[in-house]
KOLGU-66511 format. One record per residue (C-alpha): residue number from 1; residue in one letter; y, x, z. Coordinates in pm, whole numbers. Layout:
# KOLGU-66511
<NUM "A" <Y X Z>>
...
This chain:
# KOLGU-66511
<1 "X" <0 0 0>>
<2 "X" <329 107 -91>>
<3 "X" <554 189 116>>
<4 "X" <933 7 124>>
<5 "X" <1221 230 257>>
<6 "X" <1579 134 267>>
<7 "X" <1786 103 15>>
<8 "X" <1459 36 -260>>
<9 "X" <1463 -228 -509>>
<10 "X" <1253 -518 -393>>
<11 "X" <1062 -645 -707>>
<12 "X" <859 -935 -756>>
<13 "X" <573 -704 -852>>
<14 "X" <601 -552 -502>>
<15 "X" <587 -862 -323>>
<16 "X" <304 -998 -490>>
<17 "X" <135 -633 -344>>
<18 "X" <251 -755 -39>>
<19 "X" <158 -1086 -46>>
<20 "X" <-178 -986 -168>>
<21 "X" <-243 -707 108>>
<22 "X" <-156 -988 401>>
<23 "X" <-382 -1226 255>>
<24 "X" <-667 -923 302>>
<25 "X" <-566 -845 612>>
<26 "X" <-563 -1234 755>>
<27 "X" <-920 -1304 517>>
<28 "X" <-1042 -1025 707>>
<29 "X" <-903 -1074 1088>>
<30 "X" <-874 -1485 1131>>
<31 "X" <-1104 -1749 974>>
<32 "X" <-1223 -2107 1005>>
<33 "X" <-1506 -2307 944>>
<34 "X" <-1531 -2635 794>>
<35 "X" <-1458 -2806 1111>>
<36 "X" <-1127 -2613 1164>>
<37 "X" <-1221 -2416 1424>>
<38 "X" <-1034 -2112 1394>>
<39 "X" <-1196 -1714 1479>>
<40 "X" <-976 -1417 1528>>
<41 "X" <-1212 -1099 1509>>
<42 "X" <-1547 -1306 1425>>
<43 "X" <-1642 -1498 1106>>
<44 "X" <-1837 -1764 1361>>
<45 "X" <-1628 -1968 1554>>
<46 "X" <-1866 -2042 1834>>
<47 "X" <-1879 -2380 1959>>
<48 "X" <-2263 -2462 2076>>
<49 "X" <-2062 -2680 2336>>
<50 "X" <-1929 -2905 2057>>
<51 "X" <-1558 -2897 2114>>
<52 "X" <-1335 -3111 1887>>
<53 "X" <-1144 -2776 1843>>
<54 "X" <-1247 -2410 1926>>
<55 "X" <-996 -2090 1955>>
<56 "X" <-1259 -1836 1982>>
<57 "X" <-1149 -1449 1997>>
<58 "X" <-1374 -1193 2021>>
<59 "X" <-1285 -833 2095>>
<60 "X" <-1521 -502 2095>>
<61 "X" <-1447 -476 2447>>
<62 "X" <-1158 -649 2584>>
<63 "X" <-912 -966 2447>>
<64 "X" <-582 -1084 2594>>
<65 "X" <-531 -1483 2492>>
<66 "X" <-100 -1524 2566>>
<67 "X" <118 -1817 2610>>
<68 "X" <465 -1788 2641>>
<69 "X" <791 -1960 2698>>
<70 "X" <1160 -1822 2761>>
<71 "X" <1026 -1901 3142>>
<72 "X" <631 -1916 3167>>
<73 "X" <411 -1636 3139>>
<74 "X" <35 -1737 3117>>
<75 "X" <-240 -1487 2999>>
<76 "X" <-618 -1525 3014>>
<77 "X" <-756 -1118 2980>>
<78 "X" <-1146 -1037 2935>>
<79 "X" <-1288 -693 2963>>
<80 "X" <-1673 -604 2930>>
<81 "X" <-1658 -602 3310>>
<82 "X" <-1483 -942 3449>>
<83 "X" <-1195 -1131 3331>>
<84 "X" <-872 -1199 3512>>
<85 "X" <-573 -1459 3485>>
<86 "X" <-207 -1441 3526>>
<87 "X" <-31 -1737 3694>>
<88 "X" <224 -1939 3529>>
<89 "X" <575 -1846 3728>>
């Protein structure tokens, strides 16, 4: 991928590269079955529960899931040895 520095002409042939290489990287990092159930760093959404909707992230050895306001702060973390969570304040 090319790389864009100041002051270079932005051309439509470059931002089809670019539009091209995010679609890679997003094919290749989230995905979704047929049900909508979205995966970020798997290709299987699991749901053996049967959830109307599944978020499912997988990480080699640790994930952080965040959600955030201007004033709440709420994290779920998992590591290969326990997970943890951070209170809303």
């Amino acid at each position: 991928m090319e790389r864009v520095k100041p002051g270079d002409l932005i051309t439509s042939d470059l931002l089809n590269k670019i539009e091209v290489e995010i679609e890679n990287l997003l094919q290749n990092t989230v995905k979704y079955d047929n049900y909508w159930n979205v995966g970020i760093g798997t290709t299987s959404p699991e749901n053996g529960e049967g959830w109307s909707k599944v978020l499912d992230i997988l990480g080699d050895q640790h994930s952080k899931l965040s959600l955030r306001t201007s004033n709440i702060d709420a994290r779920v973390l998992v590591h290969n040895i326990g997970w943890w969570s951070a209170p809303a304040e």
